[in-house]
C-alpha positions in Angstrom: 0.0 0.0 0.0 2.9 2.3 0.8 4.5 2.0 -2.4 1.3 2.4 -4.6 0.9 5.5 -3.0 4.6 6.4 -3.1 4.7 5.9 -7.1 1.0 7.1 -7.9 1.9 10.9 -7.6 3.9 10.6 -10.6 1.7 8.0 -12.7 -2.3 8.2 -13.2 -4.1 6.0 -10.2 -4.6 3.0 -13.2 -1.2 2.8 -14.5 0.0 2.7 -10.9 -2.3 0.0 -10.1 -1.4 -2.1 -13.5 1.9 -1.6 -12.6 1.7 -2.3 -8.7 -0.8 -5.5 -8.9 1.6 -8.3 -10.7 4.0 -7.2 -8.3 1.9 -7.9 -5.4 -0.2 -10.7 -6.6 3.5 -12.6 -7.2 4.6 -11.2 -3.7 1.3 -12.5 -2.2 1.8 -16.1 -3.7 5.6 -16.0 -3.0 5.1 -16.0 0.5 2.0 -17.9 0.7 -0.9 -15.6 1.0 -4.0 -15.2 -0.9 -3.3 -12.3 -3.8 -6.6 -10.7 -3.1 -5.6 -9.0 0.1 -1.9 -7.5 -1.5 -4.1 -6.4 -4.4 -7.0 -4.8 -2.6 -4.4 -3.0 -0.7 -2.5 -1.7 -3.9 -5.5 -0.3 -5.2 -6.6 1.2 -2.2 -3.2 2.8 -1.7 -3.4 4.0 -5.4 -6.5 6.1 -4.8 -4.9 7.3 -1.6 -2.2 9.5 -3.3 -3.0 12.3 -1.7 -1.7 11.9 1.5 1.9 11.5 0.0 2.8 15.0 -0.8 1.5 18.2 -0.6 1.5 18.2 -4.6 -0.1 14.6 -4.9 -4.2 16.5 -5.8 -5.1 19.2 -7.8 -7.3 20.9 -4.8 -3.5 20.2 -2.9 -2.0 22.3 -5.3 -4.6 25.2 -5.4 -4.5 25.4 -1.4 -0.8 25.4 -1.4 -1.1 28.6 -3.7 -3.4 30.5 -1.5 -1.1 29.8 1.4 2.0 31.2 -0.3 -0.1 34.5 -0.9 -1.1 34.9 2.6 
């Protein structure tokens, strides 16, 4: 989940998810676990970018601005 959410601010939430979910699915079956879990998780943390950064949401960005001018 942390690292969907560390690489969606610079990809779009769907590519980070296709690029996330083999990587957790194989992760999840490596160590024995059922894939749904590790992939529920990387989609979750892909929709959750905007906690990341300060820059990871549009609306982010705009309040940012309006702090600067104050």
């Amino acid at each position: 989940m942390v690292a969907a959410m560390a690489v969606t601010p610079f990809l779009n939430n769907a590519a980070t998810v296709l690029v996330m979910a083999p990587i957790a699915a194989s992760f999840a079956t490596g160590t024995g676990y059922r894939p749904e879990a590790f992939l529920l998780a990387v989609t979750i943390g892909a929709g959750c970018d905007f906690l990341t950064l300060p820059i990871g949401h549009p609306l982010m960005q705009h309040a940012g601005d309006g702090a600067k001018r104050l």
